[in-house]
C-alpha positions, 0 to 999 in steps of 0.5 A, spaced: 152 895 575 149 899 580 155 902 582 156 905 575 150 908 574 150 910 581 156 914 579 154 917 572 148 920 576 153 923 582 156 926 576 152 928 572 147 931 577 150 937 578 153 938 571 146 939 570 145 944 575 151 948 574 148 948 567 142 950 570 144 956 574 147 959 569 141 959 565 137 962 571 142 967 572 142 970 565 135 970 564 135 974 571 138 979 568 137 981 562 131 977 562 132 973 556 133 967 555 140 967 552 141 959 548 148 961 546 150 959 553 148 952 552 153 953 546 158 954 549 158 949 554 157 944 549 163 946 546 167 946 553 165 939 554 167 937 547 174 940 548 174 937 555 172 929 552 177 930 547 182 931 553 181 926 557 181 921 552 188 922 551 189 922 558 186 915 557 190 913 551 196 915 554 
């Protein structure tokens, strides 16, 4: 059980991170925050569950 968390944790962590950097770089440049970017990556990591299930299904 450790383990899993442990992993889901070193997974998620600089998921968050990039999605943060990218954040930071927007508002450092057109400083404004721009909420579209999270829109954008919710849709790659929908389209990127949707692949990786069929790989698992396959």
């Amino acid at each position: 059980m450790f383990s899993h968390l442990l992993l889901n944790g070193l997974l998620a962590g600089p998921t968050y991170a990039f999605i943060n950097l990218g954040f930071g770089l927007i508002y450092r440049v057109t400083k404004f925050f721009h909420f579209a970017h999270g829109a954008v990556y919710a849709a790659g990591r929908e389209m990127d569950i949707g692949r990786w299930d069929k790989r698992v299904q396959a």
